[in-house]
C-alpha positions in Angstrom: 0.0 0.0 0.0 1.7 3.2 -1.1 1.3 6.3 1.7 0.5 9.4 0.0 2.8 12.2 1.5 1.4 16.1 1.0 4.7 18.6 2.3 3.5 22.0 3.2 6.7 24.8 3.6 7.1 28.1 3.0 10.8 27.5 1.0 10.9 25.7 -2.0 14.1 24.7 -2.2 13.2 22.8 1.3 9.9 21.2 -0.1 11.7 19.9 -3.6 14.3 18.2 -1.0 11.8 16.8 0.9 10.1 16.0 -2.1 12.3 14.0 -3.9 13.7 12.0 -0.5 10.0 11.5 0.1 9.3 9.6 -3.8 13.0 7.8 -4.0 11.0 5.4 -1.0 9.0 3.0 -3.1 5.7 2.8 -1.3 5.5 7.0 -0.6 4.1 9.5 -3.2 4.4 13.4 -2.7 0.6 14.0 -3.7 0.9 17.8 -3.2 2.8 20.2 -1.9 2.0 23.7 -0.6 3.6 26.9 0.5 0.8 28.4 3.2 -0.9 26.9 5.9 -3.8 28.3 4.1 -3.3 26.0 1.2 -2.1 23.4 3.1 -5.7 23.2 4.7 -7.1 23.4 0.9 -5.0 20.6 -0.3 -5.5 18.2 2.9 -9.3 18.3 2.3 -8.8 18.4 -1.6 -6.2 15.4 -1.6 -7.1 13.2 1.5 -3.5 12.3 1.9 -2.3 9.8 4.7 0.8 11.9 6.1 0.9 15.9 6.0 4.9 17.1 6.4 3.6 20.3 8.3 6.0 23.2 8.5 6.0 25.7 11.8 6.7 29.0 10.4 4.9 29.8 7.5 3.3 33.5 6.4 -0.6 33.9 7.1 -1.7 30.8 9.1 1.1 29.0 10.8 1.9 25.5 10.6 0.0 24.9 14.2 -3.1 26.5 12.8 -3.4 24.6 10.0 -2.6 21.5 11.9 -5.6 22.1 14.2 -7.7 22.8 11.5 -6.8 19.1 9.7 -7.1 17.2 13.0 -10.0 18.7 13.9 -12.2 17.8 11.0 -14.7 14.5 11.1 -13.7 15.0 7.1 -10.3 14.0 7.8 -10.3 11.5 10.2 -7.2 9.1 9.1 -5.2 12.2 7.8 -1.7 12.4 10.0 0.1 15.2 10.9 4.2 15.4 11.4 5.4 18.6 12.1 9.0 19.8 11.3 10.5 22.9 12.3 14.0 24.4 12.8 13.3 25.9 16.4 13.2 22.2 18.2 12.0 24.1 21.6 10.3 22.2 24.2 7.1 24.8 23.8 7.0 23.8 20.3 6.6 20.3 20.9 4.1 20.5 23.2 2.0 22.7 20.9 2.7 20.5 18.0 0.5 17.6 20.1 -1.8 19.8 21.0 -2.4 20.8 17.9 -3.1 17.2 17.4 0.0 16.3 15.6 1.0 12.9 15.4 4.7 13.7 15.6 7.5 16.4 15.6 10.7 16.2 13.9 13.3 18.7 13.5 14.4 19.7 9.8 17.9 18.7 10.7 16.5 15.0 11.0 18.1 12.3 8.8 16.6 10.9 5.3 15.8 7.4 6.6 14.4 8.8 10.1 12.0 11.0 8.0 11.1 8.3 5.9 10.4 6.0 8.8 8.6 8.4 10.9 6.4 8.6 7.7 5.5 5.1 8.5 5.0 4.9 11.5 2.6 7.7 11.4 0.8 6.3 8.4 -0.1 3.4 10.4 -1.4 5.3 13.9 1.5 5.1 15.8 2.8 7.6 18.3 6.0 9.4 16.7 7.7 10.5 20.3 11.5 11.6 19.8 13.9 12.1 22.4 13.1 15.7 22.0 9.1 15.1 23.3 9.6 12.5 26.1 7.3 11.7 28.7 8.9 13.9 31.5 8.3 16.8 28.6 4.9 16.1 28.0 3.9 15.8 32.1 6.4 19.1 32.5 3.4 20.6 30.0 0.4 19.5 30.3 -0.9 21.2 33.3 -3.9 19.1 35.4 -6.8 20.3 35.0 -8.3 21.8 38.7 -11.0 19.2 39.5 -8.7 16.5 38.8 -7.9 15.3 42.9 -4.4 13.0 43.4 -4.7 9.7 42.0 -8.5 10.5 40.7 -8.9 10.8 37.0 -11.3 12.9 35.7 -14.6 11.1 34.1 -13.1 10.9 30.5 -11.9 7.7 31.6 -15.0 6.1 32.7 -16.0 4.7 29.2 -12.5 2.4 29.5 -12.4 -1.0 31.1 -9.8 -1.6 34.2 -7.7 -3.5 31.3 -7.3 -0.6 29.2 -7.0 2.1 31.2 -4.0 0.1 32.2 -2.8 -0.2 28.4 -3.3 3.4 28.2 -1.1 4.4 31.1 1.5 2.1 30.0 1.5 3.8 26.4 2.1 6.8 28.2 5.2 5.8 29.9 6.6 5.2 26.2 6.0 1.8 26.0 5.4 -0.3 23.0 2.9 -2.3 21.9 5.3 -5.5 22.6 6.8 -4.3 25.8 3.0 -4.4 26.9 2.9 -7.5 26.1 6.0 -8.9 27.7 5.3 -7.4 31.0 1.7 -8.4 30.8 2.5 -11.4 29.7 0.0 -10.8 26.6 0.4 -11.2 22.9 1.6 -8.1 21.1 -2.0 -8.6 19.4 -4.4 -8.8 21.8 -2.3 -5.5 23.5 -2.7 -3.6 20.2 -7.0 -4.6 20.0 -7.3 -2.8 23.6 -4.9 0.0 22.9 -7.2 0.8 19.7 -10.2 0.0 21.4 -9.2 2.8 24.3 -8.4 5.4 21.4 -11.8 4.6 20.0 -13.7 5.1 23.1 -11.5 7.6 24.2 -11.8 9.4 19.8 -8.4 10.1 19.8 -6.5 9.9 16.3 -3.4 7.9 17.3 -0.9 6.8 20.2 0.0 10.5 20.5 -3.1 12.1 21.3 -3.6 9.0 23.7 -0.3 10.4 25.8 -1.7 13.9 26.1 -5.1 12.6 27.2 -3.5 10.5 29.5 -2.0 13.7 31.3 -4.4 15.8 30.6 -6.8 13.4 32.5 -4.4 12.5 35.5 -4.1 8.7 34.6 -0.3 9.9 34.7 1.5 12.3 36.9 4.9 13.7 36.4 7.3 11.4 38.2 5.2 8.1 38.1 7.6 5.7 36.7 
């Protein structure tokens, strides 16, 4: 199955790059690219594509905006978002996710980790880098006031026992099979309540389950 890549940047030399890297992978295709947030919104709901390379910076509406705006649609439920930006500031992280990004990379990242955080996007995972690690995310995501020590809020309440366990350990950073091995699970059955939490829970992807897991006070900063 070929993943359909749209690059939205405000430099063209920097989208052609991308470009090119992004078709010399046999199952990507660039399906558009765009120089505005603005268009980059146009071309998402135009072109459906599965993974949108989202610039930060861009003039009119910014990279976040747009980001928002393509997460936030019940149009565009499967489309990903990866954001890339030169400023790799903590703050800029944290906005990317809650802008409902699936990922943030810096521009300076190598061809072959762009290529596989395409991937792993594409197929709903979480793309964490050392630069958004749990202890950044908890160091961010404030709790919200009626939320009492060890008590998460109702969001939960929809979730069985068994997966708001899966969800916390997804938080920590864990995979799918290091669920498994300290649950003594299959990597399959782990995976069929991790997507039956984000269902539940209508969050896009592994990501947005992390910042709805802090958000909610499943997990504190410090648990371990």
């Amino acid at each position: 199955m070929t993943v359909r890549v749209l690059i939205a940047d405000d430099q063209v030399l920097i989208r052609s790059g991308f470009a090119a890297l992004v078709d010399s992978a046999p199952d990507l295709e660039v399906v558009g690219e765009a120089g505005k947030g603005e268009e980059a919104v146009r071309q998402a709901f135009a072109l459906r594509p599965d993974v949108v390379l989202m610039d930060i910076r861009m003039p009119g509406m910014d990279g976040l905006a747009a980001s928002r705006q393509i997460t936030g649609s019940p149009e565009l439920p499967d489309v990903r978002v990866i954001v890339l930006t030169t400023f790799e500031a903590d703050e800029y992280v944290f906005e990317a996710l809650r802008s409902g990004a699936s990922g943030f990379l810096g521009k300076s990242v190598e061809p072959e980790e762009l290529l596989d955080a395409i991937h792993v996007v594409a197929r709903g995972d979480a793309l964490l880098t050392p630069r958004a690690t749990r202890s950044l995310i908890a160091r961010f995501l404030a709790q919200p006031p009626h939320a009492s020590p060890g008590r998460p809020d109702a969001t939960l309440d929809v979730l069985t026992d068994r997966e708001r366990e899966m969800v916390a350990l997804v938080a920590h950073g864990s995979s799918n099979e290091e669920i498994a091995a300290r649950l003594h699970l299959s990597p399959l059955t782990v995976k069929t309540h991790v997507n039956r939490a984000m269902s539940k829970l209508r969050v896009r992807d592994r990501a947005q389950l992390v910042v709805l897991a802090y958000q909610t006070g499943l997990v504190r900063p410090g648990d371990s």
